[in-house]
C-alpha positions in Angstrom: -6.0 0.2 -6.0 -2.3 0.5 -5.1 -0.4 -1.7 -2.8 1.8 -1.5 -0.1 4.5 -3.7 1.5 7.8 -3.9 2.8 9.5 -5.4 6.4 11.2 -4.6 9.3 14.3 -6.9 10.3 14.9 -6.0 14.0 17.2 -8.6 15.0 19.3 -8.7 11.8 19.3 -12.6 11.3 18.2 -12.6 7.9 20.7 -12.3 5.2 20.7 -9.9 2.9 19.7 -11.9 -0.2 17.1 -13.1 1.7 15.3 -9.9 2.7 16.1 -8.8 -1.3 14.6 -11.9 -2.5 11.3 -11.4 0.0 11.1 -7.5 -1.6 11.3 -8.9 -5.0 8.2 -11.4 -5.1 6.8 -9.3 -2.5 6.6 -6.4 -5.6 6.0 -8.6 -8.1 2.8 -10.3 -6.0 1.5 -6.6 -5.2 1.3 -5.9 -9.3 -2.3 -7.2 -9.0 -2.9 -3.6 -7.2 -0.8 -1.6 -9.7 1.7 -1.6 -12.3 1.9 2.2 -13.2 4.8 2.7 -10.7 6.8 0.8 -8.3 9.4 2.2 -5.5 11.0 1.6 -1.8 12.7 3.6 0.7 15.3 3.1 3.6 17.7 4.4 5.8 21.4 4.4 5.1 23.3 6.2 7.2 21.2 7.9 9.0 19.9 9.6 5.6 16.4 8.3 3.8 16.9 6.8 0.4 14.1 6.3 -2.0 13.8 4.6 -5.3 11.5 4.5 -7.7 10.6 4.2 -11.9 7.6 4.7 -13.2 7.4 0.5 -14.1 5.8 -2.4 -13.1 7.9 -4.2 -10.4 9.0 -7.1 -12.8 10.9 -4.7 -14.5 12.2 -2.8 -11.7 15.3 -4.0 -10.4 14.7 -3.0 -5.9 18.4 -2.4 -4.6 19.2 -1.8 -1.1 22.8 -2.8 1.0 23.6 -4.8 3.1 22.9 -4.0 6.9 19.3 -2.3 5.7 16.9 -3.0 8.7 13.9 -1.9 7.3 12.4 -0.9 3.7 8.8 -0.3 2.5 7.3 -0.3 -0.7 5.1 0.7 -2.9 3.3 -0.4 -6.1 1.1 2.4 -8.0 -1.9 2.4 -9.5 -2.4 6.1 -11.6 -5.7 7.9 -9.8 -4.0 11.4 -10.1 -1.2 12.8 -11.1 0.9 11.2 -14.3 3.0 8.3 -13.1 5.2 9.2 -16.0 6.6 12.6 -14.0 8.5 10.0 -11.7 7.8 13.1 -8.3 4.4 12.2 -8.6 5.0 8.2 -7.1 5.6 6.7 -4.1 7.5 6.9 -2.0 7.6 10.5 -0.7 10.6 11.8 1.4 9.7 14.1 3.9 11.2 16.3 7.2 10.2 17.0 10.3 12.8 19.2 12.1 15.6 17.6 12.4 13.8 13.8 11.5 13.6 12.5 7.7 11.3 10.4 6.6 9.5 8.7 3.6 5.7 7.7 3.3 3.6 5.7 1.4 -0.3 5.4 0.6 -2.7 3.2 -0.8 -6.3 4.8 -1.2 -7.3 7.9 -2.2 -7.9 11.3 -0.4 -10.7 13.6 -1.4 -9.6 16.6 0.5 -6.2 17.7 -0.2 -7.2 20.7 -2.2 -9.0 22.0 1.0 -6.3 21.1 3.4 -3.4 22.7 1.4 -5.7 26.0 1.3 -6.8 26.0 5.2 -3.7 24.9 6.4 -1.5 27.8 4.2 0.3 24.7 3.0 2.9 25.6 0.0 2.0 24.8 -3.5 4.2 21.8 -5.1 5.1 20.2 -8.4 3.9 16.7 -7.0 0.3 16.5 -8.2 -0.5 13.3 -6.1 -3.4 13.3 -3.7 -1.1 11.3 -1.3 1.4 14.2 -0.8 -1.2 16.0 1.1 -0.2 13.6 4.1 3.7 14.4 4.0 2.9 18.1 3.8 0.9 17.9 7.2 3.3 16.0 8.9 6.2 18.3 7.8 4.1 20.8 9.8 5.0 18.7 13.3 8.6 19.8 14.4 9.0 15.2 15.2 7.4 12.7 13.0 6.2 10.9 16.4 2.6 9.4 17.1 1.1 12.2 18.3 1.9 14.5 14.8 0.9 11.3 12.8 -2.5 10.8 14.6 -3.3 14.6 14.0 -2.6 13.8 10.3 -4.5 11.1 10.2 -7.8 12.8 11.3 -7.7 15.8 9.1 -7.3 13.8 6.0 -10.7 12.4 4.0 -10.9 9.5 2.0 -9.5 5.9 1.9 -6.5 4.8 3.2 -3.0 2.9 4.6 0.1 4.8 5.4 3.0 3.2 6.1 6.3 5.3 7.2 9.5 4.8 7.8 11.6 7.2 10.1 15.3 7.9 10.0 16.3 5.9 13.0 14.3 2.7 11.3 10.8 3.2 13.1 8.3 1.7 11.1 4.7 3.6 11.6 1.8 1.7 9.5 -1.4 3.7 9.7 -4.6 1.6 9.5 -8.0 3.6 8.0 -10.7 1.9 5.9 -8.3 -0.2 3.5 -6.8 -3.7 3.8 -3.6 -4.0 5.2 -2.0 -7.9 7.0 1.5 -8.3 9.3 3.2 -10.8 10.3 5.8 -11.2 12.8 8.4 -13.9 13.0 10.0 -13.7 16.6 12.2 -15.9 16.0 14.0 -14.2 13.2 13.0 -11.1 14.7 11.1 -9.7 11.6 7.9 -8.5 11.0 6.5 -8.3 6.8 3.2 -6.6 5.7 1.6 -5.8 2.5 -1.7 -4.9 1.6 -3.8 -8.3 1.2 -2.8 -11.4 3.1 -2.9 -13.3 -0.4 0.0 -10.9 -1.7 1.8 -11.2 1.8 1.2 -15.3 1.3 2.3 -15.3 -1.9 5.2 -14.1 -1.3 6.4 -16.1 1.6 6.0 -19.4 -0.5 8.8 -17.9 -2.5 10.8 -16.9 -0.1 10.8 -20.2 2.4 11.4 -17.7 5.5 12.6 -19.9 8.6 10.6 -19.6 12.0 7.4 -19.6 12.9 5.0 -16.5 12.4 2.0 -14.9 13.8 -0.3 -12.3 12.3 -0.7 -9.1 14.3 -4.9 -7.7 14.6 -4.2 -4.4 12.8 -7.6 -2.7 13.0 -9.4 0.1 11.3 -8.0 3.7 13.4 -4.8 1.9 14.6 -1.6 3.4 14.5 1.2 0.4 15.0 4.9 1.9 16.3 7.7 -0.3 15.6 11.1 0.1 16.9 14.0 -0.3 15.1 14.5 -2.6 18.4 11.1 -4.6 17.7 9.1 -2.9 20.0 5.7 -2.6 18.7 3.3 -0.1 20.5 -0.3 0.8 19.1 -2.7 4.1 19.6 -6.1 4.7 18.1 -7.4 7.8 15.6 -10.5 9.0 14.3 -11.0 8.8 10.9 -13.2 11.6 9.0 -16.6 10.5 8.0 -15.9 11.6 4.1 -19.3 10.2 2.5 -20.3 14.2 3.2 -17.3 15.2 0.9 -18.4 13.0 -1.7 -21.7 14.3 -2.0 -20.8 17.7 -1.3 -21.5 19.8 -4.7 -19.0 21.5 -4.7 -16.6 18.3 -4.7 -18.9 16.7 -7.5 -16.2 16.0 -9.7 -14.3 14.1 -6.8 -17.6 11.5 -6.5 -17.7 11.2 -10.5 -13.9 10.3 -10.3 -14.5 7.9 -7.9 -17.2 6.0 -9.2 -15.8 6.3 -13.0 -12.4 4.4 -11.4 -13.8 1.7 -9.1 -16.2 1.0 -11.9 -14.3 1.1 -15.1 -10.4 1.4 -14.2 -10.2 -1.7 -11.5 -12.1 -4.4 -14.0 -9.8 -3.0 -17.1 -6.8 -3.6 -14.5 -8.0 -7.3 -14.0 -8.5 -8.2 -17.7 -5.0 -6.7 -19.0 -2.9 -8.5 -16.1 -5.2 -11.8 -15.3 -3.3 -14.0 -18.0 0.0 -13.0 -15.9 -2.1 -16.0 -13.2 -2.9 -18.3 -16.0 -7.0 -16.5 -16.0 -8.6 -15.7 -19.0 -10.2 -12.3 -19.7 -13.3 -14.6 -20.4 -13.0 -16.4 -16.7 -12.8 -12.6 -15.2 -15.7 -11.2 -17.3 -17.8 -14.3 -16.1 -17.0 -14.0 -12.5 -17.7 -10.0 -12.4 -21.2 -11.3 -14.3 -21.7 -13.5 -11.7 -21.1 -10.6 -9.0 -17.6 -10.8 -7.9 -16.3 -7.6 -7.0 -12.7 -6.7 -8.3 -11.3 -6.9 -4.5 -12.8 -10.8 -4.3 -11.3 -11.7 -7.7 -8.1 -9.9 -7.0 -8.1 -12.5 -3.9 -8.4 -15.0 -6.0 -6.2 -14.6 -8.2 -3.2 -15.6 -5.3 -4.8 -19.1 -5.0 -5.3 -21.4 -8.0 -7.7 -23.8 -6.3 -10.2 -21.5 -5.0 -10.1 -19.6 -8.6 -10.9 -22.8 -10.3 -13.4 -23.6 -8.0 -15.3 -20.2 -8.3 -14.9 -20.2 -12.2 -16.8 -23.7 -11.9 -19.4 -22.8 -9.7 -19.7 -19.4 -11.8 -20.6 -21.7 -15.2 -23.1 -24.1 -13.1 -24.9 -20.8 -12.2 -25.3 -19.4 -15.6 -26.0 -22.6 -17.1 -28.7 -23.5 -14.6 -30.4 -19.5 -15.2 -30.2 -20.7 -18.9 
């Protein structure tokens, strides 16, 4: 699963505890997606700083001065490479030319084996999947839109990359997984994460001031944002990657899939669901009921509509008795 989140803070209004406080729950609320690994980046300086333990985000302590304008995070969910050899999570630090930069990725990308062999790409010690994407875009002499959309298209599989530049430009990159922003004008700051219910969850704790709006980020989007607030969006076009699935020679890669979405996210629900007051028993009956693990991760945010679905879940299996 995997999460992302983090914030850009264009106008500089919000205080520093604040914006550490709104990292912190907004961590600890993306654990329903991943508690293998958790890490951020930012700029200081000029220079790209990145942070990370292989831990779950309540045990992480997420540091960053004052005068930081932007960070984004990341909480990890082990698909490939061990979360234990600390390289292999996110996020990644990168260069193009003269620019630095650090990524992030939810999802999971079937085709970085073939792209580092047609693209002559250098082997690495990061085993991750995701590094595929930094590689390519190392490969660009700026980490601009242009360099980003060509990375974009080549890779196959399921994903949101977010990226933070040097000078504090904020790139997320929208494919086929869930990604939500807000933007308080007011306060001049825009928030994202993965879900809405892990960006909501979050701002109850936090109280921001102001205001906000969510900004339509849709499937093959590309949103710029300045480190003045600027926000500016282009389009890509994502690879059709059902064909690498089923390709034989990538068997493997559609048996890996399968076994994790089927296995990996339910055993993911039942360890952590008691952290939300569920029982394993309440999650069992709504994945017998037909609730996938992205519905029941949802509910998980809000009590009420939990409660209301573990009701309705009993009346149905009572009344097929």
């Amino acid at each position: 699963m995997c999460a992302v989140f983090g914030f850009l803070d264009y106008k500089g209004k919000t205080s520093n505890a604040v914006l550490k406080k709104l990292i912190h729950y907004l961590s600890v609320a993306a654990e329903v997606r991943g508690t293998d690994a958790t890490g951020i980046a930012y700029v200081r300086d000029g220079s790209m700083v990145t942070y990370k333990k292989p831990k779950p985000s309540h045990k992480v302590k997420l540091f960053f001065p004052r005068g930081t304008r932007s960070v984004i995070g990341h909480t990890r969910f082990t698909t490939q490479g061990s979360e234990k050899r600390n390289c292999n999570n996110h996020p990644f630090e990168g260069h193009c030319g003269k620019e630095a930069f650090a990524l992030a990725h939810n999802g999971v990308l079937y085709n970085d084996r073939e792209l580092r062999r047609e693209q002559h790409l250098p082997t690495t010690p990061i085993e991750t999947d995701s590094y595929i994407a930094v590689q390519l875009l190392e490969q660009g002499q700026q980490l601009d839109t242009e360099n980003i959309k060509r990375m974009a298209g080549l890779v196959e599989g399921s994903f949101v990359f977010t990226i933070l530049r040097n000078d504090n430009t904020l790139f997320l990159v929208k494919g086929n997984n869930p990604l939500t922003l807000y933007h308080f004008p007011a306060l001049g700051l825009y928030v994202y994460a993965s879900t809405k219910s892990i960006l909501d969850n979050a701002l109850k704790k936090v109280k921001l001031n102001g205001k906000y709006s969510e900004v339509d980020v849709s499937e093959g989007e590309i949103v710029k944002m300045s480190s003045s607030g600027n926000l500016h969006k282009s389009t890509f076009t994502m690879q059709d990657y059902i064909h690498t699935m089923f390709n034989p020679y990538n068997w493997n890669y559609l048996n890996y899939a399968k076994w994790w979405e089927a296995n990996e996210r339910e055993e993911l629900l039942l360890e952590y669901c008691g952290t939300f007051g569920v029982s394993e028993e309440e999650v069992e009956l709504l994945l017998e009921v037909g609730y996938d693990p992205d519905e029941i991760e949802e509910l998980l945010m809000d009590t009420a509509a939990m409660e209301e679905a573990i009701n309705e879940a009993k009346t149905l299996l009572q009344c097929e008795a």
